[in-house]
Structure formats: C-alpha cells, structure tokens
C-alpha positions, 0 to 999 in steps of 0.5 A, a space after each residue: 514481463 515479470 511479475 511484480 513483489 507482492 508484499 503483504 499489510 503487515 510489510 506495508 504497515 512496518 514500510 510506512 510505520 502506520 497502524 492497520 487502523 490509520 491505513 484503513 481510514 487513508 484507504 477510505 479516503 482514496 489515499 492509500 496504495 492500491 490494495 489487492 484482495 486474493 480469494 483467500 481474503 489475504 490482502 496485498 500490494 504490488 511495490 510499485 503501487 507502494 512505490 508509486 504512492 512514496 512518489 506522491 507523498 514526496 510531491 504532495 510534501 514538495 
C-alpha cells in the first residue's frame, strides 16, 4: 500500500485560502484536517485527510 502525499501547512493554507491563524482556531474547534506533527516539530497533512475534510464541508454547505 502506498504512502499517502504528505503536504505541508503552507500547501494547505494556499489549497484552502486561509491564514495559518483562522486554520489554528478551525483546528481548536475540532474543524480542521487532521494534522500530523513530525519529530522535527514540522507539521503535515495526509491528502486524503484534506480530501476527506473537502468532503465534509461540501456536505455541511449541502
């Protein structure tokens, strides 16, 4: 199985056009992608956790 793309916060940010600030809140709330957190403190997301959370926002729009 192959190894899903790991994107970093700043190709997140410009995906979704929002500001590290406004994903850090949505995150607090429970409402943002699932973020991965590597030793060297660098943060990523999986795409299909990105992928995943277009899903719901396009359910919850619906």
């Amino acid at each position: 199985m192959a190894r899903p793309k790991m994107l970093r916060l700043p190709e997140v940010l410009a995906e979704i056009d929002m500001s590290r600030a406004a994903f850090y809140r949505m995150r607090a709330r429970g409402q943002a992608p699932r973020i991965r957190k590597l030793p060297n403190g660098q943060v990523r997301v999986s795409r299909r956790d990105l992928d995943a959370w277009w899903e719901t926002c396009e359910q919850s729009a619906a």
